[in-house]
mmCIF file as gemmi writes it, N, C-alpha and C atoms, coordinates in Angstrom:
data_model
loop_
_atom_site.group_PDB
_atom_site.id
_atom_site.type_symbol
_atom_site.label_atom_id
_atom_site.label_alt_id
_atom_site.label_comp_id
_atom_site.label_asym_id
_atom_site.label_entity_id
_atom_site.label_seq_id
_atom_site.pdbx_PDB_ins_code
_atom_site.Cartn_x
_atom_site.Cartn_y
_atom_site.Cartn_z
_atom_site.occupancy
_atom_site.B_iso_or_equiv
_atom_site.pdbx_formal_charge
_atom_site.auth_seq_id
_atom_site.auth_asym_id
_atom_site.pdbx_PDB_model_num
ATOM 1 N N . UNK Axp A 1 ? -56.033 71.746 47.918 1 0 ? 1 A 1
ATOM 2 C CA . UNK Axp A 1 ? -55.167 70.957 47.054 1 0 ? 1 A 1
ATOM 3 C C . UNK Axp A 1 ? -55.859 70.659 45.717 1 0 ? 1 A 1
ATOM 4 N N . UNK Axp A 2 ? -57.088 70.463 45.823 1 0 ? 2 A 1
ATOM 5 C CA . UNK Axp A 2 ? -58 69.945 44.718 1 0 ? 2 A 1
ATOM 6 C C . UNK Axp A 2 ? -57.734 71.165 43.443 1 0 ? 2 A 1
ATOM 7 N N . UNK Axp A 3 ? -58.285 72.756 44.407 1 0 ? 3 A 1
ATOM 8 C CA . UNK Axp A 3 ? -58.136 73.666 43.501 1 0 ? 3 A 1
ATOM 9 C C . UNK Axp A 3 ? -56.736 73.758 42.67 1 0 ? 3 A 1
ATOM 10 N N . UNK Axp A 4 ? -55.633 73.797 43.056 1 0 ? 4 A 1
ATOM 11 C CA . UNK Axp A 4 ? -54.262 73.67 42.558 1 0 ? 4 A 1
ATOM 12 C C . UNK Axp A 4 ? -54.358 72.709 41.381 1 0 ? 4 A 1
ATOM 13 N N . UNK Axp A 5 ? -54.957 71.862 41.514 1 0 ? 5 A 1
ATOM 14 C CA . UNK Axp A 5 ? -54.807 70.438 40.503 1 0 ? 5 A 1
ATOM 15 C C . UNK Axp A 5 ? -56.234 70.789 39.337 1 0 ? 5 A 1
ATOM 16 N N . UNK Axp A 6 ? -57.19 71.9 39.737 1 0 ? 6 A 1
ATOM 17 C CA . UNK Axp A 6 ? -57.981 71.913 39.26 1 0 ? 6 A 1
ATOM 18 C C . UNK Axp A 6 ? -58.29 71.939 37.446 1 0 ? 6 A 1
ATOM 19 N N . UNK Axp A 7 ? -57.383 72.089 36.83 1 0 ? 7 A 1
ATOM 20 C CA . UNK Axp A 7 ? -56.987 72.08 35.647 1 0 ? 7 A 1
ATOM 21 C C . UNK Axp A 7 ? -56.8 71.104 34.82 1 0 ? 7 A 1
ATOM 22 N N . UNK Axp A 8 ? -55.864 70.003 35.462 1 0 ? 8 A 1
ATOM 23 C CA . UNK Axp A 8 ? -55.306 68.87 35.393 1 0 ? 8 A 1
ATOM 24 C C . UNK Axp A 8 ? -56.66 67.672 35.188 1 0 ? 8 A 1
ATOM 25 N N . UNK Axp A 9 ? -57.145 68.081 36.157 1 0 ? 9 A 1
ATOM 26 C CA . UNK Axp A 9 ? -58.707 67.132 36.715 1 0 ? 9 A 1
ATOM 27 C C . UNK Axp A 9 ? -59.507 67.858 35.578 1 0 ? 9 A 1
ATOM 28 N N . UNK Axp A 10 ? -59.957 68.281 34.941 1 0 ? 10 A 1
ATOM 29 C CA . UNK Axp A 10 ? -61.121 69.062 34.16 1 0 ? 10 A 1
ATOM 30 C C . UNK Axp A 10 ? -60.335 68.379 33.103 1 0 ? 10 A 1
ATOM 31 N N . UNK Axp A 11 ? -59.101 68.724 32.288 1 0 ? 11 A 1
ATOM 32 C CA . UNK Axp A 11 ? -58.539 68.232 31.29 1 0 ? 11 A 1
ATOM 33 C C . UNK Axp A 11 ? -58.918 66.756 31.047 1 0 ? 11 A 1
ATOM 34 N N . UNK Axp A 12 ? -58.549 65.844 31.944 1 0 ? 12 A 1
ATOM 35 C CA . UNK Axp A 12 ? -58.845 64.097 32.179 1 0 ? 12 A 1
ATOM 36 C C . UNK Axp A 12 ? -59.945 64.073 32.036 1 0 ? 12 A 1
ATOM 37 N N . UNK Axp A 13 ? -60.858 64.822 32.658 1 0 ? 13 A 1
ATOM 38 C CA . UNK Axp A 13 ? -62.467 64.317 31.964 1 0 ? 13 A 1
ATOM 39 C C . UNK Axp A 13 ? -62.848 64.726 30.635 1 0 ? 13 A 1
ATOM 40 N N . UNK Axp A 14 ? -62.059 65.969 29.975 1 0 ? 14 A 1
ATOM 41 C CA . UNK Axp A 14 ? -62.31 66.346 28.665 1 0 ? 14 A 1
ATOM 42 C C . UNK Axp A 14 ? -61.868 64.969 27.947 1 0 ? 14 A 1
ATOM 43 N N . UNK Axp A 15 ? -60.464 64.406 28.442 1 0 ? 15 A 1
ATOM 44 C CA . UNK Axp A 15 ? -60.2 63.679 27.128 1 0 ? 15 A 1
ATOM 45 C C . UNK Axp A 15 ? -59.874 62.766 27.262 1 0 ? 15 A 1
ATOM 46 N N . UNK Axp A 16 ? -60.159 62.088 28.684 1 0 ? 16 A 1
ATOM 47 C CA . UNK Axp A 16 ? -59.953 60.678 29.176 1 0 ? 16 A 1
ATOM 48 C C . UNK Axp A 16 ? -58.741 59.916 28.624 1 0 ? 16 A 1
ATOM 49 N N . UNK Axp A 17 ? -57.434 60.132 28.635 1 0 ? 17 A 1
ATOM 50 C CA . UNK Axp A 17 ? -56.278 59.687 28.174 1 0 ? 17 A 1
ATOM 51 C C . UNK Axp A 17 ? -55.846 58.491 29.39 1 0 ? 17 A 1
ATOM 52 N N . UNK Axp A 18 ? -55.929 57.341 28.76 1 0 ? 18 A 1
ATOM 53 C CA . UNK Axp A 18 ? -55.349 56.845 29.692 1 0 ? 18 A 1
ATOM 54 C C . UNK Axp A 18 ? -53.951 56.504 29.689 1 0 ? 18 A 1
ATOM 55 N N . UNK Axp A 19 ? -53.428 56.282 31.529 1 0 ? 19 A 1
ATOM 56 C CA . UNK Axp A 19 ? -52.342 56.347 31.768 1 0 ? 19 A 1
ATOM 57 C C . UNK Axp A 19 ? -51.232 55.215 31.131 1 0 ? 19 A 1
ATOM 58 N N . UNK Axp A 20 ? -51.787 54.228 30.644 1 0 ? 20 A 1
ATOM 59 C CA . UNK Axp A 20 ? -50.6 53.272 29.579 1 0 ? 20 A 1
ATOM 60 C C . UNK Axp A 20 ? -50.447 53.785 28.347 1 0 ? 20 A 1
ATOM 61 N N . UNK Axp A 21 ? -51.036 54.685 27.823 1 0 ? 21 A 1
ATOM 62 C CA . UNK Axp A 21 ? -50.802 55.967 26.795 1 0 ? 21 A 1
ATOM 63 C C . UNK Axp A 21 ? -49.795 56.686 27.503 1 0 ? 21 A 1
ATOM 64 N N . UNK Axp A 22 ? -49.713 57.121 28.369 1 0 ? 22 A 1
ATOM 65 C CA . UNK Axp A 22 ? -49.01 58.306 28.955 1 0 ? 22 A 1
ATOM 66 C C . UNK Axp A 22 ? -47.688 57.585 28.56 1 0 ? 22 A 1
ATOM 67 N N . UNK Axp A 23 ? -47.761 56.685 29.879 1 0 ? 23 A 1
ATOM 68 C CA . UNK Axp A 23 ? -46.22 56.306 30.006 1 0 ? 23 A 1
ATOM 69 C C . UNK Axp A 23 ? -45.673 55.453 28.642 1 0 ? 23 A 1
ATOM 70 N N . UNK Axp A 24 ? -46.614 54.96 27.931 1 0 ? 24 A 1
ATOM 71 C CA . UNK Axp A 24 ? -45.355 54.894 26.325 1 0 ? 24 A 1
ATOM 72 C C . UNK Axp A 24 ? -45.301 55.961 25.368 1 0 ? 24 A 1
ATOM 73 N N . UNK Axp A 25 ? -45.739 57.236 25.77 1 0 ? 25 A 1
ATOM 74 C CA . UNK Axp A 25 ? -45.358 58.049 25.384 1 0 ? 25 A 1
ATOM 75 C C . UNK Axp A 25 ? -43.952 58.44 26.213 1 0 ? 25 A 1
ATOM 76 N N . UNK Axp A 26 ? -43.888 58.073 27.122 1 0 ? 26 A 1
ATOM 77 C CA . UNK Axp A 26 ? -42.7 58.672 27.941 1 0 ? 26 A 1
ATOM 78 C C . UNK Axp A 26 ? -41.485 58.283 27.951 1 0 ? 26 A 1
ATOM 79 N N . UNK Axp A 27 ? -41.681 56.608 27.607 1 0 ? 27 A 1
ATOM 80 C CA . UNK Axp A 27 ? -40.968 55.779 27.585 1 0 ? 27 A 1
ATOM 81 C C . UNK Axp A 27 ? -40.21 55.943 26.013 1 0 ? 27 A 1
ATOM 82 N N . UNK Axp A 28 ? -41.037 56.334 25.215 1 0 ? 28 A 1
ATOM 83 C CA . UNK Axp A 28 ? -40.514 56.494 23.603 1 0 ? 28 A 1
ATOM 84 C C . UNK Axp A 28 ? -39.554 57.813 24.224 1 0 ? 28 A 1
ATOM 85 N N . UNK Axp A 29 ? -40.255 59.287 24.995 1 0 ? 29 A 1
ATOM 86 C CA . UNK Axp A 29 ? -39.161 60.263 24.679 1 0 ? 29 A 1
ATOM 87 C C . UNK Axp A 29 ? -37.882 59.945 25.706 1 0 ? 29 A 1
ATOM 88 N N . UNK Axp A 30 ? -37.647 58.902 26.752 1 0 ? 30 A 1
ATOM 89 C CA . UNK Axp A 30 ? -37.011 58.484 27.02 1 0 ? 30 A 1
ATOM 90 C C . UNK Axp A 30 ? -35.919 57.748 26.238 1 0 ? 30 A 1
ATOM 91 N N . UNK Axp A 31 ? -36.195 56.994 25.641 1 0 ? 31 A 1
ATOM 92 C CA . UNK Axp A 31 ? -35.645 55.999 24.869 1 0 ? 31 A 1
ATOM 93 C C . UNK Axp A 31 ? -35.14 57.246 23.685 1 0 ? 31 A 1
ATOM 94 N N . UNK Axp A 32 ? -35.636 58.488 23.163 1 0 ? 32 A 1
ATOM 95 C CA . UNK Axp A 32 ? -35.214 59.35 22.077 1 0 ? 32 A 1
ATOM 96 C C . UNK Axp A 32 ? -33.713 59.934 22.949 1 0 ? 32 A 1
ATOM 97 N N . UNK Axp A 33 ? -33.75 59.988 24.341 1 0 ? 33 A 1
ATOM 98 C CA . UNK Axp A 33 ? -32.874 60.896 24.917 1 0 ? 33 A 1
ATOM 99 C C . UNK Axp A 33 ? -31.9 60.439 25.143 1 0 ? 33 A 1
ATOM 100 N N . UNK Axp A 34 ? -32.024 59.013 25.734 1 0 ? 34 A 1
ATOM 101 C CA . UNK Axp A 34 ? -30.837 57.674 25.054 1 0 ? 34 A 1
ATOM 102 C C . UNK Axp A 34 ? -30.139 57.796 24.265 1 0 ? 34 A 1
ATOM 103 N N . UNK Axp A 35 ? -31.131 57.393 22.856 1 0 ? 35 A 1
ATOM 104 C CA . UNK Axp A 35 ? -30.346 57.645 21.058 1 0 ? 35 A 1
ATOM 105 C C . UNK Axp A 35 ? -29.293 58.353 21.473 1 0 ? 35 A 1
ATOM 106 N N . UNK Axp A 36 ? -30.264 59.759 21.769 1 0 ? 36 A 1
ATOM 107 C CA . UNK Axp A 36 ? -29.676 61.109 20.529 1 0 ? 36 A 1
ATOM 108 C C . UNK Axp A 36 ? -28.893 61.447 21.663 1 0 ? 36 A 1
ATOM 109 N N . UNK Axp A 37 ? -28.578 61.209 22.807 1 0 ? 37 A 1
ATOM 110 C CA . UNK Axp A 37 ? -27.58 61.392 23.417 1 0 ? 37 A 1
ATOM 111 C C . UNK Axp A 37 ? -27.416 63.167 23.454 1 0 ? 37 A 1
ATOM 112 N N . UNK Axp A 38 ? -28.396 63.359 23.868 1 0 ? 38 A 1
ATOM 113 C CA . UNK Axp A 38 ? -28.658 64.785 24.101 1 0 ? 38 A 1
ATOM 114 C C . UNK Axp A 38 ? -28.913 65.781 23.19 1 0 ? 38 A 1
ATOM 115 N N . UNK Axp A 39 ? -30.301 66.598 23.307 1 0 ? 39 A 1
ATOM 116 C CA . UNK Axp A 39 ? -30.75 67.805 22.17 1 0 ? 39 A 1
ATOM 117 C C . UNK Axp A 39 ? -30.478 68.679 22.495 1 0 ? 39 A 1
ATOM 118 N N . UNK Axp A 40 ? -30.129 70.016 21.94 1 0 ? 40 A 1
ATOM 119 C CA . UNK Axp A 40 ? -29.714 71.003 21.991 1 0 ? 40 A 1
ATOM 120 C C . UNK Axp A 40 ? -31.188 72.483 21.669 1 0 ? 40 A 1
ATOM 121 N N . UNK Axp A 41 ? -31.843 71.662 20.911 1 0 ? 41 A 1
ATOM 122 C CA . UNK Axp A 41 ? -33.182 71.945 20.601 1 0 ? 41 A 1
ATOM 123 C C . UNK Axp A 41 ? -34.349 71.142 21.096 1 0 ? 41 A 1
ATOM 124 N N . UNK Axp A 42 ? -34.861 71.975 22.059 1 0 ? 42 A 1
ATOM 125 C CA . UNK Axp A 42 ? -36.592 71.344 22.956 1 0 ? 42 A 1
ATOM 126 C C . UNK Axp A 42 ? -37.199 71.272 21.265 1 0 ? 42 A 1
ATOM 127 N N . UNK Axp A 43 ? -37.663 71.826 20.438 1 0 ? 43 A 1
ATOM 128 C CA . UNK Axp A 43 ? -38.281 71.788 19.776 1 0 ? 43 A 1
ATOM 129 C C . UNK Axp A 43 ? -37.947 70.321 18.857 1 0 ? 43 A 1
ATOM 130 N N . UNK Axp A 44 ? -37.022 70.239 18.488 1 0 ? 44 A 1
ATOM 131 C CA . UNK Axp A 44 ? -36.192 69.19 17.189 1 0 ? 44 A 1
ATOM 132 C C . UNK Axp A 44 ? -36.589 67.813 17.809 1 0 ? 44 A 1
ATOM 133 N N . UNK Axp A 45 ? -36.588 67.69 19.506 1 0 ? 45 A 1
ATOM 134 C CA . UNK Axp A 45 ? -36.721 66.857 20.196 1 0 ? 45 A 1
ATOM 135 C C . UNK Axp A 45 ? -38.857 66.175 20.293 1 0 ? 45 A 1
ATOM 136 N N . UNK Axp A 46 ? -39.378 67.553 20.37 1 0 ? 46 A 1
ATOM 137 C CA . UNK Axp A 46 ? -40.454 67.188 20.532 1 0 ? 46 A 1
ATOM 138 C C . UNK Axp A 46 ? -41.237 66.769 18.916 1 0 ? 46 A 1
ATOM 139 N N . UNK Axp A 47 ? -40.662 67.281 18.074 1 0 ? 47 A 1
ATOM 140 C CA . UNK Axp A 47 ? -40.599 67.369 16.732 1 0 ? 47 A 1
ATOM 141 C C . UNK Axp A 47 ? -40.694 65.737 16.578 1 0 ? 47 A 1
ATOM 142 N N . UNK Axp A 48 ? -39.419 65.149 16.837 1 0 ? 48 A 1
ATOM 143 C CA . UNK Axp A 48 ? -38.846 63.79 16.63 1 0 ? 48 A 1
ATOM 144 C C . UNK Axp A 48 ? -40.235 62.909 17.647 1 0 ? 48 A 1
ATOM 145 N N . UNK Axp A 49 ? -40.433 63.267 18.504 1 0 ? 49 A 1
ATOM 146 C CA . UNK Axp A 49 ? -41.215 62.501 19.633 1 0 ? 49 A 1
ATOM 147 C C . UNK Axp A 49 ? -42.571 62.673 18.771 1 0 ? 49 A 1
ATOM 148 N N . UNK Axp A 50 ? -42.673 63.559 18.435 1 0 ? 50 A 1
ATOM 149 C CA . UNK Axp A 50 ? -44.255 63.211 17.338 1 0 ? 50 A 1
ATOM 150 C C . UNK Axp A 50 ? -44.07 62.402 16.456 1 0 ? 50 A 1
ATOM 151 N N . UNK Axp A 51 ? -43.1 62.394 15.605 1 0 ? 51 A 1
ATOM 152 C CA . UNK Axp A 51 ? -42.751 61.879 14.319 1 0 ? 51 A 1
ATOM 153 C C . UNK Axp A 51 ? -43.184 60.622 14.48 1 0 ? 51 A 1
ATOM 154 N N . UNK Axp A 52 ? -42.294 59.935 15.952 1 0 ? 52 A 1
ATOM 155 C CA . UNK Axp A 52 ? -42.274 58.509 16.805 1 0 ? 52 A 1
ATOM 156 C C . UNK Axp A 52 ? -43.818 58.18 16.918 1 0 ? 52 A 1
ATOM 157 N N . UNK Axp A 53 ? -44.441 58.974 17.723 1 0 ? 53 A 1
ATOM 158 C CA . UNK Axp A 53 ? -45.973 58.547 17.722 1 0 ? 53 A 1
ATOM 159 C C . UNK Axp A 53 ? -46.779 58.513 16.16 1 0 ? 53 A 1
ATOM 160 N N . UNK Axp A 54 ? -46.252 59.479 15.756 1 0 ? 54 A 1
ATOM 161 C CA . UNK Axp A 54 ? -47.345 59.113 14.249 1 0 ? 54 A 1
ATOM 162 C C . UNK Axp A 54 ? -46.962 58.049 13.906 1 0 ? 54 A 1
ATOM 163 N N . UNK Axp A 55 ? -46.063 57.718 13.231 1 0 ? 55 A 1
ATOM 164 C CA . UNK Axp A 55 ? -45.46 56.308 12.669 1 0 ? 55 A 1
ATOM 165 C C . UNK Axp A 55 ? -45.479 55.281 13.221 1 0 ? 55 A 1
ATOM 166 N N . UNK Axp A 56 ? -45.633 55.191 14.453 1 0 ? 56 A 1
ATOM 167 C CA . UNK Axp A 56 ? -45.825 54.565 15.536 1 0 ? 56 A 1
ATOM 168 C C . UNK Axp A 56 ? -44.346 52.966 15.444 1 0 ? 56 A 1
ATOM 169 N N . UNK Axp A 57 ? -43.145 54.351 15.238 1 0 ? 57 A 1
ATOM 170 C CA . UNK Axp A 57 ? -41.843 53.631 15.319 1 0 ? 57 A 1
ATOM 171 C C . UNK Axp A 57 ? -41.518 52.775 16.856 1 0 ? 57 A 1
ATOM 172 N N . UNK Axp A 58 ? -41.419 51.853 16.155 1 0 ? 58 A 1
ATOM 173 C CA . UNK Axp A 58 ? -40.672 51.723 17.713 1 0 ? 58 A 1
ATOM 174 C C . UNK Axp A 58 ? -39.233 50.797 17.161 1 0 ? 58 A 1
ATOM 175 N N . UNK Axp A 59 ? -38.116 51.087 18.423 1 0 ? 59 A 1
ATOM 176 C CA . UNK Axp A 59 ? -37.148 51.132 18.546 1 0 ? 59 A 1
ATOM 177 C C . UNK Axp A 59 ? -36.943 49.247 18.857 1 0 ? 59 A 1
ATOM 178 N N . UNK Axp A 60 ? -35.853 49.039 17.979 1 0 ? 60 A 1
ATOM 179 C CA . UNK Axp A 60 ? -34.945 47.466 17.954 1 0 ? 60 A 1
ATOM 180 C C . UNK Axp A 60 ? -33.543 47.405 18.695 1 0 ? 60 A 1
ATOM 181 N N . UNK Axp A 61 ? -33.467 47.199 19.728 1 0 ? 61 A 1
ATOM 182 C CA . UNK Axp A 61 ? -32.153 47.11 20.345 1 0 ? 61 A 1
ATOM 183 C C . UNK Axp A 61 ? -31.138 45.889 19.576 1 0 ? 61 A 1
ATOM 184 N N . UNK Axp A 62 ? -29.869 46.596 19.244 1 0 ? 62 A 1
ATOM 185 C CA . UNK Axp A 62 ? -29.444 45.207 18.773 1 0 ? 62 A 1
ATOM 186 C C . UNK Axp A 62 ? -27.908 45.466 19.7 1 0 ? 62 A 1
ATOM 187 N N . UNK Axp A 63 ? -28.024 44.12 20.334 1 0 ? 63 A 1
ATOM 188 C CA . UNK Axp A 63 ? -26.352 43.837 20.752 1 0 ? 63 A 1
ATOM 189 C C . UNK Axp A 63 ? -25.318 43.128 20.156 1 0 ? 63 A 1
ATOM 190 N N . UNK Axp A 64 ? -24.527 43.91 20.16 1 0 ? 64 A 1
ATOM 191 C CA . UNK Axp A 64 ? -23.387 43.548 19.527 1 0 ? 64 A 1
ATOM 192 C C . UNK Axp A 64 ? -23.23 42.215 20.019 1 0 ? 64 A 1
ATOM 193 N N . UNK Axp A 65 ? -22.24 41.237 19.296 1 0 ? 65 A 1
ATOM 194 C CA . UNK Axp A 65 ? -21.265 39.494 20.216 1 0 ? 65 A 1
ATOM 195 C C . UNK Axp A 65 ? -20.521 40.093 20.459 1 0 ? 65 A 1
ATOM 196 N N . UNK Axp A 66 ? -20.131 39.309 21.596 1 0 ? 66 A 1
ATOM 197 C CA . UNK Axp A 66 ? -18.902 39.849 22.388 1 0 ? 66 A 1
ATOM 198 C C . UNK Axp A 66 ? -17.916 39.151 22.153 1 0 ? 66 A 1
């Protein structure tokens, strides 16, 4: 099993990313797939998901009154 993962495991020690990095990265392309209510382009999408991390946008929910 180790060997299968063996890649994965070598990578993490190259660059020690930790996992509350991960998941607001995930959570931003989550929250992009929300918005945009579906891409038609993987690329335009991952494009936008960088854009998000450089700028380090983050998203304002606003609710409407009812």
């Amino acid at each position: 099993m180790l060997l299968d993962r063996l890649d994965g495991i070598l990578n993490y020690c190259r660059t020690k990313v930790r996992f509350g990095v991960v998941e607001g990265i995930n959570g931003n392309i989550k929250t992009l797939l929300r918005r945009g209510r579906g891409y038609k382009n993987l690329g335009y999408l991952l494009l936008k998901a960088k854009r998000m991390a450089v700028t380090k946008t983050e998203f304002i929910v606003v609710r409407k009154a009812a």
